[in-house]
N, C-alpha and C positions, 0 to 999 in steps of 0.2 A: 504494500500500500504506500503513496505518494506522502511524503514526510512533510510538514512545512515548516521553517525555522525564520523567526518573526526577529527582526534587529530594531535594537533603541539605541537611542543615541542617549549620550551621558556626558556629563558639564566636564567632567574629570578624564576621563577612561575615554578610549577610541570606541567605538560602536560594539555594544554586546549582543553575544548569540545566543540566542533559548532556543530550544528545540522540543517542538511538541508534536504530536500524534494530530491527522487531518480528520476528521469524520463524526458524526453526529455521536458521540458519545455525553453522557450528560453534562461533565464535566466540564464541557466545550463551550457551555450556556447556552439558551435557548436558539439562540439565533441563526448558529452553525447549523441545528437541526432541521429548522426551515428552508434553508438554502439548499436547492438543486443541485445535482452533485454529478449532471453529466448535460450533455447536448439536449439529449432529448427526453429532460427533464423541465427541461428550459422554456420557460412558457411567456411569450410576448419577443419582440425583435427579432422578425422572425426571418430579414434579408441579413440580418448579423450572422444568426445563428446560421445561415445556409450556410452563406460566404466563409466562417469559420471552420465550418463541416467540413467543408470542400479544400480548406489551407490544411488541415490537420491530415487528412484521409491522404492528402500527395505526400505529406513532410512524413508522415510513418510508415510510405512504401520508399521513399529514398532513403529513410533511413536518417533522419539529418532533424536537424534543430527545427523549430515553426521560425519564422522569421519574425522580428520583432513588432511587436502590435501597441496600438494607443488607443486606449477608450477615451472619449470625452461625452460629458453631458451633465444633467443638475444630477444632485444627492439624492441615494438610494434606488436609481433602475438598473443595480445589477453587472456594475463594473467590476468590485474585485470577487463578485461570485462568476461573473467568469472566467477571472484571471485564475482562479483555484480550478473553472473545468478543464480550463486548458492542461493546466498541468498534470489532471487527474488523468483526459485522456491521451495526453503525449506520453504518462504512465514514469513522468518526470518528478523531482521534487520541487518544491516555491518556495523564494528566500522573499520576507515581504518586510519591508519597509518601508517608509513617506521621505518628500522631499524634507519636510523641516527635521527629520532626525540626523540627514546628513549634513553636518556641520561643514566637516573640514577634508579635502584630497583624500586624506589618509583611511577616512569610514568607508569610500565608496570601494578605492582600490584596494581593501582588505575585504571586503566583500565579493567583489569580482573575483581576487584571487582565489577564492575559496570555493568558488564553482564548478563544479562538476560537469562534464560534458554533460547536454541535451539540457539542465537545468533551468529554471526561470527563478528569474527577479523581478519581482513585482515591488514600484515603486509606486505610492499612493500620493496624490497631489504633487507631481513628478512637478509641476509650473512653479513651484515654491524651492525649487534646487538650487541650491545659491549659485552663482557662474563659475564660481575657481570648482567645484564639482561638478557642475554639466560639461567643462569643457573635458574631462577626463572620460567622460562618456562617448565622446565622437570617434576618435580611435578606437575603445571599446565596442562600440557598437558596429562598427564598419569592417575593422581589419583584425578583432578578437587579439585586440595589447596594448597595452599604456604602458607608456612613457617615462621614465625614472629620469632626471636630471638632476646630476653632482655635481658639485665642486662650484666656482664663481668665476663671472669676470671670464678671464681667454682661456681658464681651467674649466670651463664648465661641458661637460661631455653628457649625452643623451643615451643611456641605459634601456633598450625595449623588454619588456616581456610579456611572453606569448602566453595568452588566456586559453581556456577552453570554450568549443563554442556553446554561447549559451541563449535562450532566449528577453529580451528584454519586455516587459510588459509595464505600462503608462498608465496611467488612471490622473483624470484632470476634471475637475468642474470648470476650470478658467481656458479653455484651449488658447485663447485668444493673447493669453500671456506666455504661452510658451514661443521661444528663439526660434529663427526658420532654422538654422543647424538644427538645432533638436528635431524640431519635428520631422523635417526631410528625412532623418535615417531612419524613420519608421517605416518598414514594410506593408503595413496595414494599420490602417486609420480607419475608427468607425463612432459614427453618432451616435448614441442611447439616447433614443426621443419616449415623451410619457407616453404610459399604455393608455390602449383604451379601454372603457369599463367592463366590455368581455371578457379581457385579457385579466383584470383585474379579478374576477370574479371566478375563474379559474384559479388563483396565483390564491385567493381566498379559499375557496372550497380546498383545495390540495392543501393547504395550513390547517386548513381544520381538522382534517383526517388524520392529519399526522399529530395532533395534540388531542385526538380524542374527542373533539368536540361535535355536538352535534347540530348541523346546523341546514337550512332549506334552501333551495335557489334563490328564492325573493331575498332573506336576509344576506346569501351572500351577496347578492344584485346591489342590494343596501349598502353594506361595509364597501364595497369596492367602488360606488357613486360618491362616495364624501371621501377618497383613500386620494385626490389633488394625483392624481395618473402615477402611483410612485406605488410601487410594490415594498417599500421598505416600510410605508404609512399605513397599506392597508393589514400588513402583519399586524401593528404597535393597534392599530385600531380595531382586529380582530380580536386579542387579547384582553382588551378593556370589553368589551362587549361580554365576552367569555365567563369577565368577571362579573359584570353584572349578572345576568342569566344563571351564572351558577347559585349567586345569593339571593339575589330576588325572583325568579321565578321558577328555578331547577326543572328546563325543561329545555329546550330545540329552540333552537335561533333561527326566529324570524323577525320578518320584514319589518313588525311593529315593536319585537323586541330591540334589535339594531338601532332603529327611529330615538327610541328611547333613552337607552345606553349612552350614542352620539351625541344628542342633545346637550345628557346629562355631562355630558366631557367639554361642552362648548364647541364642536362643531356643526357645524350648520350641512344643511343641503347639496351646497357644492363643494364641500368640504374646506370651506374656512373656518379658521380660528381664531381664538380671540386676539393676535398677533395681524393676522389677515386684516381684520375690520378695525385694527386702530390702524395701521398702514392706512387702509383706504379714507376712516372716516377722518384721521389729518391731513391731506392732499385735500378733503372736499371740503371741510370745515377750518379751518387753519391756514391754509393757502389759496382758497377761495380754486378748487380743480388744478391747480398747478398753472405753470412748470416749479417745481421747487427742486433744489441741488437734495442729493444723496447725503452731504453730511450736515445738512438741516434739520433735513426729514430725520435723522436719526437720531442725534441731539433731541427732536421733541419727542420722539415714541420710548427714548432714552433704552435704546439697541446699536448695538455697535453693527457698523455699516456693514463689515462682511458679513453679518447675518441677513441681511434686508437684502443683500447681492444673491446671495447663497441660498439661502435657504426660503424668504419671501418671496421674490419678484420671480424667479422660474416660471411658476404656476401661476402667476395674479397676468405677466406678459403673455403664456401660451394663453390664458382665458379671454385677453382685450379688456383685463380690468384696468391697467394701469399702460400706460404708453410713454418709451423714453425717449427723450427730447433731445436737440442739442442745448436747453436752458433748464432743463431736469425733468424732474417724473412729474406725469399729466394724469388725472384722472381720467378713464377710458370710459365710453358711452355704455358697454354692459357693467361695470360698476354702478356708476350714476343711477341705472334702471334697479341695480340690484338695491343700492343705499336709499332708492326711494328718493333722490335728488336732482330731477327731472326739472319736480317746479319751483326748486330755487332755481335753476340756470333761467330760465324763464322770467324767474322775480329779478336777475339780475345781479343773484347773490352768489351765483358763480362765473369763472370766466366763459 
């Protein structure tokens, strides 16, 4: 079974190795247990998952590494749960760590050297790598060797050493920040756009079985309409449902039970939350609909901006609740309808 050995970076010490066991064992926490654990397991992205199918199925009749790949897209559709399929079905093991743990040269290229032919590394918010470590990546990733440089001055001589090949794997919410060197050397680049509530509703039901729960079409129809197209949200929100129903009614999750539960959680409908509707209801009330700058708007909802980037505006942009400006974020006309704020624009009381 495929090993995975997870690296942290440390204020003191060069980057540490733990090594743990991959698979849904308890011990692994909940979350492990839910994640899909092959291709065709894999439910939603469904021209990813071909395209993958079809890179994997050539690279293990040559015999040879998957060539280096980069997911980008918002938080939780499933980026390092397929960095893990990949390696489960290349039958390789995954060294995973983020850009912000690699500080310094010395993390990355003690890492690299310690891989094993066929291996992957999985780098999490790979666009947060600082430059004196991506540039060590380039030759890594190209010509499988980095670079040693001793000595100073007309003494300074260039040392190569030869890596094994290995596969590099990307995960980014920010593509937009990563260097075209970097990016270029990716062999395959792919989007993770949100599901749709089919997709979601499957990714729901299949969570349920595996937690024992019991629950009907309509409720999971339910959970996966308020889940903001993210499979990571409609688990956290199947869970809370779960618990309801286990205490208040000890019986099958339905449509009216879900209804209930979410409510009682502060989501609503389309699945905002109360983070959702102060976002909106400051752009439409406080700014009179916008434009207002990103570090205003957060300053008042008093959220730090990478959150409102990140983790907000994803889902509120794919919906047309909120639209970004060259003079900041605008309140969007399905907002406006949702906020009930029709006939202040009207009254004049918005732009």
């Amino acid at each position: 079974m495929p090993r995975e050995r997870i690296i942290k970076g440390d204020d003191q010490e060069p980057a540490a190795e733990v090594e743990v066991k991959q698979g849904p064992e308890p011990e692994e926490g909940l979350i492990w247990s839910l994640r899909p654990r092959t291709l065709d397991e894999y439910v939603g992205q469904t021209l990813v998952v071909e395209s993958l199918s079809i890179a994997i199925d050539a690279a293990r009749e040559r015999k040879e590494p998957l060539e280096h790949v980069l997911f980008h897209g918002p938080p939780g559709l499933g980026k390092t749960t397929l960095a893990h399929i990949i390696s489960r079905e290349m039958g390789a093991e995954i060294v995973h760590t983020s850009g912000p743990a690699l500080e310094k040269p010395l993390d990355i290229v003690g890492i690299l050297s310690n891989l094993n032919e066929g291996e992957a590394l999985f780098i999490d918010e790979i666009h947060r790598l600082p430059h004196t470590v991506e540039e060590y990546l380039y030759s890594a990733m190209e010509d499988f060797q980095v670079d040693f440089v001793y000595g100073k001055g007309a003494f300074a001589r260039t040392l190569p050493f030869q890596l094994k090949r290995f596969t590099l794997i990307g995960a980014t919410t920010r593509a937009g920040l990563l260097t075209p060197p970097l990016r270029d050397r990716f062999g395959m680049i792919y989007h993770l756009d949100f599901y749709s509530t089919e997709e979601l509703t499957k990714v729901v039901s299949r969570s349920a079985e595996i937690l024992n729960v019991d629950i009907d079409q309509e409720g999971a129809q339910e959970i996966a309409s308020r889940s903001r197209g993210t499979p990571r949200v409609a688990n956290r929100l199947l869970r809370r449902v779960r618990d309801y129903a286990q205490v208040k009614t000890r019986g099958t999750i339905t449509k009216d039970v879900a209804n209930t539960a979410l409510t009682r959680e502060g989501v609503d409908e389309l699945g905002l939350d109360r983070l959702d509707r102060l976002y909106l209801s400051t752009i439409a009330e406080n700014y009179r609909g916008g434009p207002v700058g990103i570090d205003a708007l957060a300053a008042t909802v008093n959220e730090e901006v990478q959150t409102l980037v990140d983790v907000v505006e994803p889902f509120l942009l794919k919906m047309g609740f909120v639209l970004r400006t060259p003079g900041g974020r605008k309140i969007g006309e399905a907002a406006m309808s949702k906020l009930g704020l029709l006939d202040l624009r009207e009254q004049g009381r918005l732009l």
